[in-house]
C-alpha positions as CSV (number, residue, x, y, z in Angstrom):
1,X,-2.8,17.0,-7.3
2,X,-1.0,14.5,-5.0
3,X,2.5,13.2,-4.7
4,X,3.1,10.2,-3.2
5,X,6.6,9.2,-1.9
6,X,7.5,5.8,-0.9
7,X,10.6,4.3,1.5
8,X,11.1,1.1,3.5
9,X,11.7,-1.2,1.4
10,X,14.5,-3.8,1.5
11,X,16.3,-6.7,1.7
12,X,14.8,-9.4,4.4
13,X,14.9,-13.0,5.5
14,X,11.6,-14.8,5.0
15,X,9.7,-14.9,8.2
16,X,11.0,-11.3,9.0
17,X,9.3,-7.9,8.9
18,X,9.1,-4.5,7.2
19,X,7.0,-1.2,7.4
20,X,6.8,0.5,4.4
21,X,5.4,4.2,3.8
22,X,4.0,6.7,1.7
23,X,4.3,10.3,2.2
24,X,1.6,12.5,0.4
25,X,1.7,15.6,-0.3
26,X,-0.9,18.4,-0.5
27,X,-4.0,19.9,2.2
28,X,-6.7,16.9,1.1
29,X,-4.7,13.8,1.9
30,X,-7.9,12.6,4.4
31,X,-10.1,12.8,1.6
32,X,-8.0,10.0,-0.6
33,X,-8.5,6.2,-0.2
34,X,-5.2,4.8,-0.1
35,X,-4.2,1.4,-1.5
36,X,-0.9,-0.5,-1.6
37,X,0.1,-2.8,-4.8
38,X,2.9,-4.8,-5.9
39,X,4.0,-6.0,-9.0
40,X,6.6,-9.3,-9.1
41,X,8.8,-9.4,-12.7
42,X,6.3,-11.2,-15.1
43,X,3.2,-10.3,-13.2
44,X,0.7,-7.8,-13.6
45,X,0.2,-5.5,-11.0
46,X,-1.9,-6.5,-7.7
47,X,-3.6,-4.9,-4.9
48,X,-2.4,-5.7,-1.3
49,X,-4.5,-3.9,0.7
50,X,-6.6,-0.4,0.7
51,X,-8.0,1.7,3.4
52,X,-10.3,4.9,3.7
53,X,-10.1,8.0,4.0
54,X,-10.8,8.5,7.7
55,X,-8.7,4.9,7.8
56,X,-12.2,3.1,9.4
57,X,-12.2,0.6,7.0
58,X,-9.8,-1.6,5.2
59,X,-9.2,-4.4,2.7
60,X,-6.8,-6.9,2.3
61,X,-5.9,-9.4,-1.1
62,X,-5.9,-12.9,0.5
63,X,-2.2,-13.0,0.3
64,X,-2.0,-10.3,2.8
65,X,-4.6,-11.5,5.0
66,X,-3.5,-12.1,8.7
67,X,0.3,-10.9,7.6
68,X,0.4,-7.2,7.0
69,X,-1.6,-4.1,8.1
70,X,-2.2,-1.1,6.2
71,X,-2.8,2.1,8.7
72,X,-2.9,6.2,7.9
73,X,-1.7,9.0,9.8
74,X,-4.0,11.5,8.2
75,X,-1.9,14.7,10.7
76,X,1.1,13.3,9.0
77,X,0.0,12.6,5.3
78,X,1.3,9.2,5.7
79,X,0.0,5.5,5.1
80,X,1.9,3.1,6.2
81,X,2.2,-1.1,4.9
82,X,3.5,-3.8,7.7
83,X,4.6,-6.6,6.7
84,X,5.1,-9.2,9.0
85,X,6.0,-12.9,8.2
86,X,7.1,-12.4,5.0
87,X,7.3,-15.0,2.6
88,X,9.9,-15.2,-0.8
89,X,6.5,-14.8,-3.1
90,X,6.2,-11.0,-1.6
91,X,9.1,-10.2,-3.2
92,X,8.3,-7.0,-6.0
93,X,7.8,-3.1,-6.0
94,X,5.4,-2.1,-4.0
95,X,3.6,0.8,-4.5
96,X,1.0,3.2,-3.1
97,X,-1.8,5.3,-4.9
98,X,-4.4,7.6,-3.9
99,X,-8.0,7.8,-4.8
100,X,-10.1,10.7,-3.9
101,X,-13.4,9.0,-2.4
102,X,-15.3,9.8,0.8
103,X,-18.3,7.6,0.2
104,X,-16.9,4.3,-1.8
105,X,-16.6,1.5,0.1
106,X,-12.8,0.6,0.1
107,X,-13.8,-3.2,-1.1
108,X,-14.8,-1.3,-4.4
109,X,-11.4,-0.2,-4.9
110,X,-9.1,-3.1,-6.1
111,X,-8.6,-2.2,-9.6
112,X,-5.3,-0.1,-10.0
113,X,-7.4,1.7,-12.6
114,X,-9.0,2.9,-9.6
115,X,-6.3,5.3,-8.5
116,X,-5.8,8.3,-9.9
117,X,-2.1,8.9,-8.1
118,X,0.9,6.8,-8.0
119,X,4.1,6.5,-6.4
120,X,7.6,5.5,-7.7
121,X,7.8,2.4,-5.8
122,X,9.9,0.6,-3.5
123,X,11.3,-2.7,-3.7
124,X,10.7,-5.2,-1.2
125,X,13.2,-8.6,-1.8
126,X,12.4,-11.4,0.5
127,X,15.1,-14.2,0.8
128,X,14.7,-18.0,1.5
C-alpha cells in the first residue's frame, strides 16, 4: 500500500515557475515508477511526465517537453514536478501516482490505468 501526498501548487504568472511534490509513504517507494498527470475542467486526464524507479529514465508528454522536469529522492520518498515557463494551458490538478515496476520501460507507462496509487491533487492556476 502507498500514499501519496501532493503540495506546491499555486497561483502563478505565465512564464513563471513551480516545483511541485509527492510524498510517499511506505519501505518500497524505489520500487514504484512514478508519473505526474493533470486534468484541466472538461478534459480527460493526461500524463505529464513519468520516471523509474531508480529515477534513470524518464518521459515527458510533448507539452512538457523542454519546460518541466520530473526527479525522485528515493532517501526521502519524494518525486518532485518543475515547472518552468509556464503557460495559461497548464492550468489543472495535477496529480502523482505510483506504479510498482522495476523492469517496464517508463515510455510504457502513459495510461493512468497504469497506476495503481493516486494522490489527492494539487491545483496548479497559471495566469495571463
Amino acid at each position: 500500500q502507498v500514499q501519496l501526498v501532493e503540495s506546491g501548487g499555486g497561483l502563478v504568472q505565465a512564464g513563471g515557475s513551480l516545483r511541485l511534490s509527492c510524498a510517499a509513504s511506505g519501505r518500497t517507494f524505489s520500487s514504484y515508477a512514478m508519473g505526474w498527470f493533470r486534468q484541466a475542467p472538461g478534459k480527460e486526464r493526461e500524463l505529464v511526465a513519468v520516471i523509474s524507479w531508480s529515477g534513470g529514465s524518464t518521459y515527458y508528454a510533448d507539452s512538457a517537453k523542454g519546460r518541466f522536469t520530473i526527479s525522485r529522492d528515493n532517501a526521502k520518498n519524494t518525486v518532485y514536478l518543475q515547472m518552468n515557463s509556464l503557460k495559461p494551458e497548464d492550468t489543472a490538478v495535477y496529480y502523482c501516482a505510483a506504479r510498482w515496476s522495476l523492469t517496464r520501460a517508463v515510455d510504457t507507462l502513459r495510461a493512468f490505468a497504469e497506476y495503481d496509487y493516486w494522490g489527492q491533487g494539487t491545483q496548479v492556476t497559471v495566469s495571463s
